[in-house]
ZAMARGU-4260 file (C-alpha; in steps of 0.2 Angstrom, whole numbers, plus 5000, padded with zeros to 4 digits):
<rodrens>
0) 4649/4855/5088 | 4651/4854/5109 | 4670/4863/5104 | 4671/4883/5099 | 4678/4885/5083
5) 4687/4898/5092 | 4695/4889/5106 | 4703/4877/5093 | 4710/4891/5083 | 4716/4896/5100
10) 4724/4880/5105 | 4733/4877/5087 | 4739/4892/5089 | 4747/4886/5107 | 4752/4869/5098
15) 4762/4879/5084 | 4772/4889/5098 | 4775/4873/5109 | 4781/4864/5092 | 4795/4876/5095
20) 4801/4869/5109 | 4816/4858/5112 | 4812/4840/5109 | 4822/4823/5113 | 4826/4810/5100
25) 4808/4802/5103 | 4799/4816/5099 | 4796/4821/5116 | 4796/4840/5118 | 4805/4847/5132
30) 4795/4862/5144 | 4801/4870/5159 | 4793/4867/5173 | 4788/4877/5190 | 4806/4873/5197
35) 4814/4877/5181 | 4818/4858/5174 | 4811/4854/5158 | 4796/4844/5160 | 4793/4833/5144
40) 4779/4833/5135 | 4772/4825/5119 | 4773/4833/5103 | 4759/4829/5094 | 4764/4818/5080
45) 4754/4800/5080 | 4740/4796/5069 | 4729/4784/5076 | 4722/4772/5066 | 4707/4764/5078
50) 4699/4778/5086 | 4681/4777/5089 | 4667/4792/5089 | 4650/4792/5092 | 4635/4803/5085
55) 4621/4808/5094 | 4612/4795/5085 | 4623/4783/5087 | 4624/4786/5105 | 4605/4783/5107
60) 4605/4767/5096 | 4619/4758/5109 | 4609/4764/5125 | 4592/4759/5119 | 4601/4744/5117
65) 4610/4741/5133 | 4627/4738/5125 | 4636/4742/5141 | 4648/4753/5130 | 4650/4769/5143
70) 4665/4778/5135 | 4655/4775/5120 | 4638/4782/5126 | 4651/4798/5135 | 4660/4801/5121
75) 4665/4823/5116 | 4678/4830/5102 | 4684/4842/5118 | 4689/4826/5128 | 4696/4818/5113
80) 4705/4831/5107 | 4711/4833/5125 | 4717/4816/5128 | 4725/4818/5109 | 4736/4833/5115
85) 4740/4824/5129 | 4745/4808/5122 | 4755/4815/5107 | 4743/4812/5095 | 4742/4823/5081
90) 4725/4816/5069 | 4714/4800/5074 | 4706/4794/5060 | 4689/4789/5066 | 4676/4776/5065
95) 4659/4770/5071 | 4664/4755/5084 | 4653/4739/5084 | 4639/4734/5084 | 4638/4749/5069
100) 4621/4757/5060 | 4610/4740/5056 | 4599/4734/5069 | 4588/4726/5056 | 4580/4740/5049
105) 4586/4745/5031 | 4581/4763/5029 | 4587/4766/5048 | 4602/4758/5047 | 4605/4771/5029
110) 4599/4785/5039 | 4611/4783/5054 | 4625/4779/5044 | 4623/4794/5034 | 4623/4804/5049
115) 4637/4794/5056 | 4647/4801/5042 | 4639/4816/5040 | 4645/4818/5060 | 4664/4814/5055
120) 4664/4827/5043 | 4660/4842/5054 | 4674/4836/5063 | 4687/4835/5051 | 4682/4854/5044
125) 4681/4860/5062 | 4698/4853/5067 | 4707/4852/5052 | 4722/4838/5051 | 4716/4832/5070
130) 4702/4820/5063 | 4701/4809/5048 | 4685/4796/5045 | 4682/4780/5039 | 4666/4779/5034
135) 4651/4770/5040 | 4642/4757/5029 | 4622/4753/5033 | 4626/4732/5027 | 4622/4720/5027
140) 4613/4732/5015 | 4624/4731/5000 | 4613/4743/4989 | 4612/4757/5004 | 4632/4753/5006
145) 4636/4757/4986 | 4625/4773/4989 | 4635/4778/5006 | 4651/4775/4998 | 4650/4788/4983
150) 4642/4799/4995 | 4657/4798/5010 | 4669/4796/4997 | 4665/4807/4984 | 4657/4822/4994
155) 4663/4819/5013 | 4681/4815/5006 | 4680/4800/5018 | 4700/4792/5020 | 4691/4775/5018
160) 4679/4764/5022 | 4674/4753/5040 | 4669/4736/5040 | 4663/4725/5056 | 4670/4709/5052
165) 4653/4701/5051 | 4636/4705/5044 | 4621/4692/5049 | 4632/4677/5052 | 4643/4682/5036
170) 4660/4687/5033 | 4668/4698/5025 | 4672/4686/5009 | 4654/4683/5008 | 4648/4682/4987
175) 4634/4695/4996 | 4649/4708/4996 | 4654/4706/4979 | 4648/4721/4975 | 4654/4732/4989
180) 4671/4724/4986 | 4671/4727/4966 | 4668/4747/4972 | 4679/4748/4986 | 4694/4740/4972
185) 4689/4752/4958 | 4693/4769/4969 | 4708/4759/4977 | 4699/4761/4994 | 4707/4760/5012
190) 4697/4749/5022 | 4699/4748/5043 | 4688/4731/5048 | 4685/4731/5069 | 4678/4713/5075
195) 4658/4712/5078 | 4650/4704/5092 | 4646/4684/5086 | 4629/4682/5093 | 4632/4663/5095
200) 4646/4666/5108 | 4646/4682/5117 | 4638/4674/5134 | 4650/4660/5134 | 4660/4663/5149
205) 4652/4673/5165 | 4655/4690/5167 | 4658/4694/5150 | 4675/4687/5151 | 4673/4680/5131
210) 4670/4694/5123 | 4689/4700/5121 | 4692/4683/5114 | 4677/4682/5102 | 4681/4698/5096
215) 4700/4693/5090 | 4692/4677/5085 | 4681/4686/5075 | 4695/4695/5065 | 4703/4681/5064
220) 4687/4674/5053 | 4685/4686/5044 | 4707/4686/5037 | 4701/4667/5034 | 4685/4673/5024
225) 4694/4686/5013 | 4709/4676/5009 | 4701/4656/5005 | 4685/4663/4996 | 4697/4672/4985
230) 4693/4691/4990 | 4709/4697/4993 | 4717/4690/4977 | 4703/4696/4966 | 4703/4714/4973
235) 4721/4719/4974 | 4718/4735/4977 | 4711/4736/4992 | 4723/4739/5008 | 4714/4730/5023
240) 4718/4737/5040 | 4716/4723/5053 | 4711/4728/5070 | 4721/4723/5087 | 4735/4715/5077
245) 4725/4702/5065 | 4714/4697/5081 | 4723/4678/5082 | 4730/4676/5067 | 4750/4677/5066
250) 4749/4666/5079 | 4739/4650/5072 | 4747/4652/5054 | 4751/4635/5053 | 4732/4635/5053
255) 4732/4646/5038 | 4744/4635/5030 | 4759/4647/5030 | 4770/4634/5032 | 4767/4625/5014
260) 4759/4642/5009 | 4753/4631/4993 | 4747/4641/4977 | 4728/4639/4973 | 4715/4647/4960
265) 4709/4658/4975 | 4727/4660/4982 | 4738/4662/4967 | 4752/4670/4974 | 4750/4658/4990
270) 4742/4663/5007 | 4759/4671/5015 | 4759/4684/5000 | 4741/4691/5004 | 4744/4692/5024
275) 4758/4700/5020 | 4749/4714/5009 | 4736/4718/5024 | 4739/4732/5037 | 4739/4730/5056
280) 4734/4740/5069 | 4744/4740/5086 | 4728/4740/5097 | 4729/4726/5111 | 4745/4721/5102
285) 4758/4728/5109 | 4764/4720/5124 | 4782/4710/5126 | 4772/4692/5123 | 4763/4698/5107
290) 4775/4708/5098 | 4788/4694/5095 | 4776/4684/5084 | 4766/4699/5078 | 4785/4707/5072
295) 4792/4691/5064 | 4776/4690/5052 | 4769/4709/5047 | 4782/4719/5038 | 4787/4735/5049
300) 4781/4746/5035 | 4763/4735/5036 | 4760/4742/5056 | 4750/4755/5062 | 4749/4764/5077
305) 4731/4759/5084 | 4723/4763/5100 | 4707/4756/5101 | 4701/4775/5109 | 4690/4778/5120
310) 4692/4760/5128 | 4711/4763/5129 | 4724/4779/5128 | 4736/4781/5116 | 4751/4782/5131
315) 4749/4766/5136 | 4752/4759/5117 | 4766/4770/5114 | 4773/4763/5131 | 4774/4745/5126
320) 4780/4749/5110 | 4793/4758/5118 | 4797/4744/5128 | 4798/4733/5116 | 4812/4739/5107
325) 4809/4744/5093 | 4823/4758/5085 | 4817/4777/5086 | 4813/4776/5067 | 4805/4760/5067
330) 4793/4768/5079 | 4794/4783/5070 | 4786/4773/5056 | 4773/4764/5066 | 4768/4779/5074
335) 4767/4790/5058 | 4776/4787/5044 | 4765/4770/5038 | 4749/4780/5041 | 4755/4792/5029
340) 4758/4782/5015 | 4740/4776/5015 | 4733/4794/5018 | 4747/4808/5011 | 4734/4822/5013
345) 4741/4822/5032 | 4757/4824/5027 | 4758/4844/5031 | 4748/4841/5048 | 4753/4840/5065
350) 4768/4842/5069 | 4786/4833/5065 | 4797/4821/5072
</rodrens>
């Protein structure tokens, strides 16, 4: 690990004085500064649902392949935890960002996964209650996926499972997943899905300028794929966590046929019911022209407080929500409470409101 045992153990112990301090209503503690003011500062409380890390070998996979993702490829636990304290963020609950493990290779893609996850669980034991982990899947390889399950669940203690949104052209409701899904229902799994990179249209606009909107097309695909082939239904127990807000989807519902939101054999409980079950993450959703739409449709208690970290700071979420609105303890439960009802072992960690 690139961060002394010691040095955390020093700085918890700094937290746990701080955590003393006066706070305001928001959580915000209150520090003297030089002239004698208090100076606030965040009390480490957030849990942060999208936040990416990288292993060594992940890092050598994306910059043997030019993926152009520098924060990626620059990625440490010291400036992560860093940008945490700074932020107010008590644990992120890491995961491996697109393009993920498989590069066509089955037996590579198992062994980077594995170290992947592997990775994430030195983390969580060296910083205990600052990181979580969902863990990395080598699919489109379902057998190397079943393997990697019992192993991050079952030995890692993994908080869930990541999926890309797309595997080879197929979505997440793809009969190929079957299997993976089956598993992921029986232990009553949590599953965070971050968008991949549609080959078919990531050089449709010059300068990059589509990927953003691929990508939250891309989510958006692959809602539509676990809802209309039946997935969602079928394996109840599974609670999806959609990054950036459900990419496009609460705002094209008509599209989703929300408005007659009829019963079918795939949708027995109609289509309104399933969206409605699903989890969000606030990630490139929380500004004053999404949040209307994205409000009206999740339920408060469905939102999570996402980041989409390294490529964005925690501040500049809380800032919009902020703006927005919302009641100190609705943001109290989008920030923190929400996330701890999907994963109560955080409950003692950090500190509270």
């Amino acid at each position: 690990m690139n961060h002394p045992r010691r040095r955390f153990l020093t700085g918890m112990a700094a937290l746990g004085a701080a955590a003393l301090a006066p706070r305001d209503v928001r959580g915000v503690r209150l520090q003297p500064d030089q002239s004698g003011q208090p100076a606030r500062q965040p009390v480490p409380h957030r849990i942060d649902v999208h936040c990416h890390f990288s292993s060594p070998g992940f890092i050598a996979a994306i910059k043997a392949r030019n993926t152009g993702q520098l924060p990626l490829m620059n990625w440490s636990s010291s400036r992560t935890l860093e940008d945490m304290d700074r932020d107010g963020v008590a644990t992120s609950i890491v995961s491996t960002s697109e393009p993920s493990v498989w590069f066509g290779d089955n037996d590579a893609a198992r062994r980077l996964a594995r170290e992947c996850n592997e990775y994430g669980a030195k983390l969580m034991a060296a910083y205990p209650g600052r990181f979580g982990m969902f863990a990395t899947l080598p699919l489109p390889d379902v057998g190397g996926a079943l393997r990697e399950i019992a192993y991050a669940f079952d030995t890692l203690k993994a908080d869930g499972a990541c999926f890309m949104s797309s595997y080879q052209g197929k979505y997440l409701g793809d009969p190929a997943f079957t299997p993976v899904m089956q598993e992921l229902n029986r232990r009553r799994a949590v599953v965070y899905t971050h968008p991949f990179r549609a080959e078919c249209c990531v050089n449709l606009l010059p300068n990059g300028r589509a990927l953003g909107i691929t990508l939250s097309t891309e989510t958006t695909l692959t809602i539509a794929s676990v809802l209309f082939s039946g997935t969602a239904a079928r394996f109840p127990n599974i609670r999806f966590i959609w990054s950036h807000g459900g990419g496009t989807m609460p705002y094209i519902t008509g599209r989703f046929g929300v408005n007659a939101n009829a019963k079918s054999p795939e949708l027995p409980n109609g289509v309104l019911h399933e969206i409605q079950k699903f989890y969000y993450d606030t990630a490139q959703a929380f500004n004053a022209y999404t949040l209307p739409t994205f409000t009206k449709l999740v339920p408060l208690s469905h939102m999570l407080f996402g980041t989409d970290y390294p490529f964005a700071r925690a501040d500049t979420v809380t800032e919009g929500l902020t703006n927005f609105g919302f009641s100190s303890a609705a943001q109290r439960a989008i920030e923190r409470d929400n996330a701890l009802e999907l994963f109560p072992r955080l409950r003692p960690a950090g500190a509270c409101w």
